[in-house]
Structure formats: structure tokens, C-alpha cells
N, C-alpha and C positions, 0 to 999 in steps of 0.2 A: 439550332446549332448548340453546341455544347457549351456552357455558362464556361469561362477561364477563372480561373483564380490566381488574383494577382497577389504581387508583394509577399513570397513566402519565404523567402529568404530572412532569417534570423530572426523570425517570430514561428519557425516551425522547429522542433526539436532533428537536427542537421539530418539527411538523408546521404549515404552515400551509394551511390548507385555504380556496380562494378560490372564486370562481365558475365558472364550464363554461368549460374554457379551449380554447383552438383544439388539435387534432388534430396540429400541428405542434410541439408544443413538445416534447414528448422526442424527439421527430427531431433537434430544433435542437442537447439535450447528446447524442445520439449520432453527430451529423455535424459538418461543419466547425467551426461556430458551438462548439462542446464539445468533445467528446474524438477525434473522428474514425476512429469505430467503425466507421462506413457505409461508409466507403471499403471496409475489409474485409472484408464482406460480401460485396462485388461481385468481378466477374472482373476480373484474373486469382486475384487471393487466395482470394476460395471462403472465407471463416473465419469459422462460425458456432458455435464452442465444441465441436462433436462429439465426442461420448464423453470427456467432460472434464466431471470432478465435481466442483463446487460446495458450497458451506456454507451454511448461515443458521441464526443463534441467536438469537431476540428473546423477547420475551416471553409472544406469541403465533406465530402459523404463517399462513400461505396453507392453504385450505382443498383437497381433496386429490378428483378426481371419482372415484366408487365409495364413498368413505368418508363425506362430507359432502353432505349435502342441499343447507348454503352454500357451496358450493364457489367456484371463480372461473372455470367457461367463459366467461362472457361477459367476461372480461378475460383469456382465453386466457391462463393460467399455466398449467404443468403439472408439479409439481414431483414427481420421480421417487418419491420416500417423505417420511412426514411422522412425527415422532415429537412424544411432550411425556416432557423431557427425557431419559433414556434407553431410554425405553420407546416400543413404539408406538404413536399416537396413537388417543383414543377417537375415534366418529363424533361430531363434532358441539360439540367440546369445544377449547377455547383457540385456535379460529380466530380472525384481529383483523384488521381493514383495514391496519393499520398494516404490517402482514408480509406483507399480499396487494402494498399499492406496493412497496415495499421490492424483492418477489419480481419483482415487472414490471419493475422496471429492470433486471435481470438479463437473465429469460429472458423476456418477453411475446414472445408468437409471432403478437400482429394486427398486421395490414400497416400498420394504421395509425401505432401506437404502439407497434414494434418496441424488442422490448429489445437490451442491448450481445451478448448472446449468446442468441439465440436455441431452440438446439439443445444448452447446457449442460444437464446432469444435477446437480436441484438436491437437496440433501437440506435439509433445514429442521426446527428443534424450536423446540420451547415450551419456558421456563423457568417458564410458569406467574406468576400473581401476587405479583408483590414483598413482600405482604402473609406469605404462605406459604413463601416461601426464602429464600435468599442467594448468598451467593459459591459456596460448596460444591457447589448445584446447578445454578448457572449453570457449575462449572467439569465438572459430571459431563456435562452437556448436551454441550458443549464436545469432551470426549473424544469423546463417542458420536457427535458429526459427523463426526469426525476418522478414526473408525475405520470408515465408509462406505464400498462399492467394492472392500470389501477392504485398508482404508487407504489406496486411493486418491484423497486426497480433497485437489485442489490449492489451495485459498482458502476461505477463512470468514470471512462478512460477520458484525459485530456493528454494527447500528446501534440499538443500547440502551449501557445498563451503568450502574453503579451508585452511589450517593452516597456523600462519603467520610463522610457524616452515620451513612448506615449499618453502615459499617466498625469494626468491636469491638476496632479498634488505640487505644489510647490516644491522644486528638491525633494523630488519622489525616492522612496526608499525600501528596502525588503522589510517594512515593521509589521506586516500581515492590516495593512490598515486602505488598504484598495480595496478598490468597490468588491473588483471580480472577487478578492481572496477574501474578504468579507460575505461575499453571497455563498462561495464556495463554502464556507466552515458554519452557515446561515441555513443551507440545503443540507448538507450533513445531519445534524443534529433533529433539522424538522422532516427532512423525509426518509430519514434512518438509512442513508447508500452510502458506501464510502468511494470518496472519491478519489481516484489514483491520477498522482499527477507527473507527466516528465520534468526530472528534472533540467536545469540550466547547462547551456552548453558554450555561453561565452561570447564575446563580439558584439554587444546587444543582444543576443540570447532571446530565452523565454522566460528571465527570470517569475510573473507575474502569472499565477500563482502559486509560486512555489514556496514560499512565506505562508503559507497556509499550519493549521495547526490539526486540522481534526479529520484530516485524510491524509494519506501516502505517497512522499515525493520520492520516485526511483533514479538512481544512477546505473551506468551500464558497465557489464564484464566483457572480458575478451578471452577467448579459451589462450591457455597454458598446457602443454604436453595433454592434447585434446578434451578439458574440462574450463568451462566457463569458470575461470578462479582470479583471474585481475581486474581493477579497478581499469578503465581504460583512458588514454591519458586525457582524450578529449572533454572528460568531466571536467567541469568546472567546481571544483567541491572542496577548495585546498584552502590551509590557513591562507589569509591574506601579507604575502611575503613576499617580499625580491622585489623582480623589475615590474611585476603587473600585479602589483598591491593593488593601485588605485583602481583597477578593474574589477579585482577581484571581490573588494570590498563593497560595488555598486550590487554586486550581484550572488551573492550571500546575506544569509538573514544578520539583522541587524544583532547587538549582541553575543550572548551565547548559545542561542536558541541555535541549532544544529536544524537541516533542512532535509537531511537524505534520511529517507525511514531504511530502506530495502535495496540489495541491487537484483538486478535480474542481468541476462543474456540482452548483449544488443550491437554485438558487434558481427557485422558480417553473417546477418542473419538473410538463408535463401526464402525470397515470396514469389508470389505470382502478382505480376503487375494487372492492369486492365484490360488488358488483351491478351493474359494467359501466357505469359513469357516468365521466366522466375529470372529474377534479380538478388546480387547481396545488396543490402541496406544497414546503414549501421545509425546509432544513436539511440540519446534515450527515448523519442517514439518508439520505439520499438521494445524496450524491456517495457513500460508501462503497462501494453496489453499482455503478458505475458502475468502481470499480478492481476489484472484485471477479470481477467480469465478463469487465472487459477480460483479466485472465489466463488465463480460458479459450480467449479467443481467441489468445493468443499460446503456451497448450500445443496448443491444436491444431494452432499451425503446428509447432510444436517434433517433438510427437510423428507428425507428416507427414514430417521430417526422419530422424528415426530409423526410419520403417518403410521411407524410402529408401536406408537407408545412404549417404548425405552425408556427403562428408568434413569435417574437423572437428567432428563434432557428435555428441553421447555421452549417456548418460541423465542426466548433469549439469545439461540443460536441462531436467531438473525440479526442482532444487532452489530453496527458497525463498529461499536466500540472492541467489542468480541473479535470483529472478523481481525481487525486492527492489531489486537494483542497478540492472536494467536498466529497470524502471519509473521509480524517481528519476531515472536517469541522461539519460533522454530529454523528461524535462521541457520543457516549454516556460518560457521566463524573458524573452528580451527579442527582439523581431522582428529577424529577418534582412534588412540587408538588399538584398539580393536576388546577392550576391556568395558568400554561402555562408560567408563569415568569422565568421559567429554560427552557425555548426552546420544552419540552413536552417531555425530554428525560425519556426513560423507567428503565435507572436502576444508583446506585451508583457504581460508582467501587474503587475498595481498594487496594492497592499497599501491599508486602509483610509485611507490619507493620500495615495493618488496618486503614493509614493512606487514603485520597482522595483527589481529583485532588485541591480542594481548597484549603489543609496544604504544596501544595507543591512551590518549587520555580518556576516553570514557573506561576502560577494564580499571584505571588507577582512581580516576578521581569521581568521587561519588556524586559530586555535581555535576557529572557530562552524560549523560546518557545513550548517545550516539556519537559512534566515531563520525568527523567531519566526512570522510568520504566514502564510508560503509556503510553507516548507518546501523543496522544492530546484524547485519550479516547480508548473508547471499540468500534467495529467495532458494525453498527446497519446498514442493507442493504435498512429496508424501510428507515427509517430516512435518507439514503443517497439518495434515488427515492425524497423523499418528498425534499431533498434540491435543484436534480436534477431537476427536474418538473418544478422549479420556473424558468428556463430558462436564457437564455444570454442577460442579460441588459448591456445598454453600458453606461460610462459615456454622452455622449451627450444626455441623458434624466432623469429624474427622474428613481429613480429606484424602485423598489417592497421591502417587508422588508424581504422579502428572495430570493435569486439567486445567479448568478454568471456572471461571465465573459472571455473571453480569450483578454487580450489587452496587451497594449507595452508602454513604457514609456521611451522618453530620458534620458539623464544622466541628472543632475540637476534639476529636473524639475517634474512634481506629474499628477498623477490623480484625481479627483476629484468623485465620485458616490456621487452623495445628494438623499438621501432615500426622499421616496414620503409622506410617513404619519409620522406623530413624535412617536417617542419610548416612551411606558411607564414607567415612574419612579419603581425603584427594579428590572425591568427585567435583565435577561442577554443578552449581545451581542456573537455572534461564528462569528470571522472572519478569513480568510486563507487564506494567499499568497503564491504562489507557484513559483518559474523559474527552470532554469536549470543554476548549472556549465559549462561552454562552456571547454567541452575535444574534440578535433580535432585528425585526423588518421594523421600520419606519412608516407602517404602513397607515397610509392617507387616504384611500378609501376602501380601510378593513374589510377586504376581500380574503386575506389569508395568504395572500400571493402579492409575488413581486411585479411592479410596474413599473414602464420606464418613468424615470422620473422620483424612485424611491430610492430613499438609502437604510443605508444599516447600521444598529447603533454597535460598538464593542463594548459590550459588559464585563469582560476580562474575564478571566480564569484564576479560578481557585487551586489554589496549592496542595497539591497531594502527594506524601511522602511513604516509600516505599523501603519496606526491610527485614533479612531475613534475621530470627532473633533463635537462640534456644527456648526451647516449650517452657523451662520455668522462670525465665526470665520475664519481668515486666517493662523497667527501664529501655526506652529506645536506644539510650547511648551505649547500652551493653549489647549492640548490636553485632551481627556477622559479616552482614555484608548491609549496605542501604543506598536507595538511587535518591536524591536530594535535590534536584534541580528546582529551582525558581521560577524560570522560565519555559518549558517546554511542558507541552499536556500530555506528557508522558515518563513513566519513569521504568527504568531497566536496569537489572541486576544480571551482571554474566560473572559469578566470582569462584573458588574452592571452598569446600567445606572442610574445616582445621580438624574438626574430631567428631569422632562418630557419633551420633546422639539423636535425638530429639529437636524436631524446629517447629518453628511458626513463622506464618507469612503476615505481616501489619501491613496497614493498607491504614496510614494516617494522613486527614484532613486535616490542615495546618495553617491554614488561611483563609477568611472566604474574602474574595473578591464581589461576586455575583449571589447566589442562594446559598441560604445553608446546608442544602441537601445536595450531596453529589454523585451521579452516577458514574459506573467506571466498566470497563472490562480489564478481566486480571486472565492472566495464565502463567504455568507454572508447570516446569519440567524439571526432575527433579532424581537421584540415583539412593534406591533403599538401600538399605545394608544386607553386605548378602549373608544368606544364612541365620537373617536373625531370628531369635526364641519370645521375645518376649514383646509384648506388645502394651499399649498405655494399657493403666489403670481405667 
């Protein structure tokens, strides 16, 4: 008989399940209308995830054909292996619809209702009933996805997690100091995956891990005059104000630390349930895979790159710090228009009040780096190929006025990238730093791996500031624009350029908390001046 899973109510990011919805509606979040997946599908890009491994950790699994009677042919998932929690999975036990949509937005492989990745290699486990675990084995889960492929396993979708009701901290709180959001930013760093997490949706929620620092927490849109462009209200993502402060505050990160990286589509998105019947579903389970995904497609381009020997382009482009930048980096935030002085992005997005990423505090104040409930935009998949593309510049050259980089920076002491042609006056600059929180294992019988029974120490995170300067300028404070945050392992620049010239990008270490050496992923999009003559000395 079929394993049940109990207790999902308000520890699963909310499901609404509506009537038989038209055939078109997860086309709508994987084409234009959403993240604009579909384009790269098609020729000339060819980019259906191929041999690019995947995560899923929910509470239940996609059911698996050979192993389960309930399987999901008739909603074509086909997820490469299937476990409950470290082990593998029985026939017939902790499969749940909830994990079969989840899995479809991924990889579904019907023509109709194509997922963002087709041809990814998904691995997927059971945490089993909340009733029966906790953090501990949601974090062993967690590893054992991680450790797939042969630890090649580039994203891990959580579109669950946990309440801080349940959490055995005394006056438990979003400080990133839970086990799971500890393991979570622990597996990151040591087996190079990032990990995408739904964000919180309130009422008890799934606040836990969404306090996480060194993977991607998603909020969900709603289409507007048919483009995925609002905040949708059900986020829980608002300053803590009015009649449900005291809520709102349980379930927001502590301080200024901002929790939403990226939004994606996730309202009233059509899947196929278990039985092959399609549903709308709304919530942020549902934008999660939809980032989760999308980085399959953009290591397939990556590692397409490296089996060509391309120049500038190194196994760097699989780092999560990278995937990380250049996801945020390419965001959508306010339409272009049509001059290319807004980066050439395709749509405006509007936060619960109507308001847009330029009314808000992170555009104004250099210490926010993400708006509270946008985060650095709307997820755009080509837009993030097109950031991609532009490859791994190092400082020790001139750089391009878009790309990236994975580099390291001592404590005291900066980077320097001098873009190669000068920025057009009115343009915008996108820039994005990325590192890791350093969370270490507790490990007691130095196996390298977590066990139940271990914990994890936080080593903190070192301070890294971010700034675009003029090329002959040295002083930081004669800066342009600069992201400054204290608090967050990431910094973001979305500003104008005043006058046409000459920049550089700094990338300064400012504190060490943990090691003196820090690694980071940067990216950088950027608008040359047109028609210019003259180039550096």
C-alpha cells in the first residue's frame, strides 16, 4: 500500500490546487511570459539540461517506473534514482503528488507541459513524515543528494522545510543558526551545489531554511496583462509593519540580512498530478524548481564550453558561487527601453504595492542589497545564458563589459577588474558578489560526512565590499556606485552611470571573520559607449 504523508500542511510551501487548467500554462512560466526557458530549448542553443544532475528533497518523492506501481508515466517524469532519506527507496512507499509537480516543473518530458529541463538527471528523496524526523534527517537527506553522480550534483531544490515551532533552540529564530540551515550552507560550500530554497509563506510557514546564506531563497509572481511581473501577495516577504508585525517578524531573517534572492512564476502554474490529470498549483514550491532547473540548463551550456576548449572559460563555471552571481545578476528589474540603457531587460517587476525595484531601499541605500521582497529581480533564464556566455575574465586583463569571474581576495586588500571600453553615460551597471558563510562539521568520527548525532560549528562570514569606481581613481570613497552590506554574503550594485568614461570594478575584503583568503563569484553586466574611438593605453 502506498506510504501516506502526513502533517503537510504549513511545513510545505502552500499548494493550491484549482480546476483543469489549460495545457498552456507552464509553457506560459517557461516562455516569454516567465522565465524564458523555451527559447533555449530551441536552435540555435539546443539546451535541455543533458547530463546535468539535479536534487529534490521534500518530504515525499516522484514515484520512480520499475519500482512503483504509482509511478508518474502518465505525467512523463522520469527521475534518474529515488531514495527515502539516505537509503533507497522501498516500492511503493513515500511517493506524494506534491513531489511528482514539484519534479514536473523540472524535468516533465510531455510536449505539452514541458519542464524547464527536460533531459536533467534528477535525483529526489523522502524525508519521510515530519511526525517521525527533524532537522537531522532532513540534513542526512540532504548530503545523500548531494553526494549523487559521484558528487556531481549541481542544485537542490527544497520546496518544504521546517517550522521554527519545531526547532529545539530556545526562542528559536531566523539567525541562519539551525541545524538544517547550517548543514544546508555546510553542503554548499563542501560539495560545490547550490541550493534553491522556497521561500516562507506565513501561518507557521517554512520559514527554516530560509535564513540560509550561501544558496537561493525564491519568492513567487503572478502574471499581469499575461507576463509573470508581481510579487504575489501570499509572500511573506514585507517589512515587519501593521497588524501582523509580530508574525511577520518570527518569520523574516533576523536583522537586515534580506532572505529573497530571485522571484520566479508560481502562481497558478498548470502540472500534471500522479495520475496524469494537470492541475493549477500556486506557491513558492513551485518557483523554486523553476531556478533549479534553469541551472541545468545553463551547466549544459557551460560544460558544452569546456568540452570545447573556449577560451576564457575554465571548470570555474561550475561553481555555485558563479551559478549564484550570475542568476541574481541577470535579473529582470525594470523594462528596457528599447535603447539598451537598462541592460535590455524584458519586463518591470512590481512588488505587493505596485511599487518597483527603483522605489525601493536596496536601489537607494548602499547597505541593502536586496529588495525585501524581490530580491535582485525576476528570474530570466536567457538573460542569465547571455550573462553566462560572456565568460570568465580575470582581473589580470581587461575585462568585457559583461561576464564574470570566480576569484579570491586576501583580507585587507581588493580586486581590481578595469572594464575594457568605457560605459555610456544614463546607462545602468548589474553587478554581483557572491561568497560563502564558512559553516565547518563537528565531525566526531572524521568520516568527512555528517552523522546523526553531529553538529556544525558557524565560523562567520567575512565582509566583502563591492564598488564601481572610475579607472583612475584609487580611493574607495570616490566611488560610483558601492553594495556595503555587513550582513549578507552577497553584495549588488544595480545604479546609473553619471558620465561617460572609464571604470573599474573592486571587489574589497574588509573583515575577516573566518580565513584570510576569500573566495567569491562576481558578475557584471555592463553598457559600452557607443561609437567609441579610443581604447586604454
Amino acid at each position: 500500500m502506498t506510504s501516506k504523508i502526513l502533517s503537510l500542511s504549513g511545513f510545505l510551501a502552500s499548494v493550491v490546487v484549482g480546476i483543469t487548467a489549460p495545457v498552456v500554462a507552464l509553457n506560459y512560466s517557461t516562455g516569454e511570459a516567465g522565465i524564458n526557458a523555451n527559447r533555449l530549448h530551441e536552435f540555435p542553443y539546443n539546451l535541455l539540461g543533458r547530463k546535468i544532475s539535479i536534487g529534490q528533497v521534500e518530504i515525499g518523492r516522484p514515484g520512480k517506473f520499475g519500482i512503483d506501481k504509482v509511478g508518474n508515466n502518465a505525467a512523463k517524469i522520469w527521475p534518474q534514482r529515488v531514495f527515502f532519506r539516505n537509503k533507497l527507496a522501498l516500492p511503493n512507499e513515500n511517493v506524494d503528488n506534491h513531489a511528482v509537480m514539484v519534479a514536473g516543473v523540472m524535468i516533465s518530458d510531455d510536449k505539452h507541459l514541458r519542464g524547464v529541463a527536460p533531459e536533467a538527471k534528477l535525483y529526489s528523496t523522502a524525508v519521510g513524515s515530519l511526525n517521525e524526523g527533524g532537522q537531522p534527517h532532513e540534513c542526512l537527506a540532504s548530503q545523500h543528494i548531494a553526494l549523487q553522480n559521484g558528487g556531481d550534483v549541481r542544485a537542490i531544490n527544497f520546496s518544504f522545510g521546517e517550522s521554527l515551532e519545531r526547532d529545539p533552540r530556545e526562542e528559536a529564530t531566523l539567525d541562519g543558526k539551525a541545524l538544517l540551515t547550517k548543514c544546508i550552507d555546510w553542503s554548499t560550500r563542501v560539495h560545490d551545489v547550490l541550493y534553491v530554497v522556497a521561500g516562507n509563506q506565513g501561518k507557521g510557514g517554512i520559514p527554516i531554511p530560509t535564513d540560509n546564506f550561501n544558496g537561493i531563497t525564491t519568492a513567487y509572481t503572478t502574471k499581469r496583462q499575461g507576463k509573470f511581473t508581481k510579487v504575489d501577495f501570499a509572500n511573506l516577504s514585507g517589512l515587519p509593519l501593521g497588524i501582523g508585525r509580530s508574525l511577520i517578524k518570527q518569520e523574516i531573517n533576523v536583522g537586515d540580512r534580506r532572505a529573497i534572492g530571485l522571484l520566479a512564476p508560481g502562481s497558478q502554474i498548470a502540472v500534471y498530478n500522479q495520475q496524469g490529470q494537470i492541475e493549477q498549483v500556486s506557491g513558492t514550491s513551485f518557483a523554486a524548481p523553476h531556478l533549479t532547473a534553469s541551472v541545468a540548463l545553463l551547466q549544459e551550456y557551460g560544460d558544452r564550453m569546456l568540452n570545447q576548449a573556449v577560451p576564457n572559460w575554465s571548470i570555474a563555471s561550475r561553481r555555485h558561487e558563479v551559478m549564484k552571481a550570475v542568476l541574481l545578476n541577470s535579473a529582470d528589474k525594470i523594462q528596457d527601453r528599447g535603447d539598451g540603457l537598462l541592460l535590455g531587460m524584458e519586463r518591470t517587476i512590481l512588488n505587493e504595492k505596485n511599487r518597483t525595484w527603483l522605489d525601493s531601499d536596496a536601489y537607494r541605500n548602499p547597505r541593502i542589497p536586496l529588495d525585501i521582497e524581490m530580491g535582485t529581480g525576476h528570474l530570466n533564464v536567457f538573460r542569465a545564458y547571455e550573462q553566462f556566455r560572456g565568460g570568465q575574465n580575470s582581473p589580470e586583463d581587461f575585462v568585457p563589459e559583461i561576464g564574470w569571474d570566480y576569484g579570491e581576495v586576501e583580507v585587507n586588500t581588493y580586486q581590481d577588474y578595469y572594464l575594457e571600453f568605457p560605459l555610456q553615460q544614463d546607462s545602468h551597471v548589474a553587478i554581483t558578489l557572491a561568497w560563502d558563510r564558512l559553516v565547518s562539521l563537528n565531525d566526531l568520527n572524521r568520516n568527512g560526512k555528517y552523522n546523526m548525532g553531529e553538529t556544525f560549528r558557524d565560523r562567520g562570514l567575512n565582509n566583502l565590499d563591492l564598488y564601481l569606481i572610475p579607472a583612475d581613481e584609487e580611493n574607495n570613497l570616490r566611488n560610483t556606485c558601492s553594495s556595503l552590506s555587513t550582513e549578507d554574503s552577497l553584495e549588488h550594485i544595480f545604479c546609473p552611470v553619471p558620465t561617460t568614461g572609464y571604470y573599474k570594478i573592486r571587489v574589497y575584503h574588509r573583515r575577516q571573520l573566518n580565513e584570510p583568503t576569500q573566495s567569491y563569484g562576481l558578475a557584471w553586466w555592463t553598457v559600452a559607449q557607443k561609437n567609441y574611438s579610443n581604447l586604454h593605453d
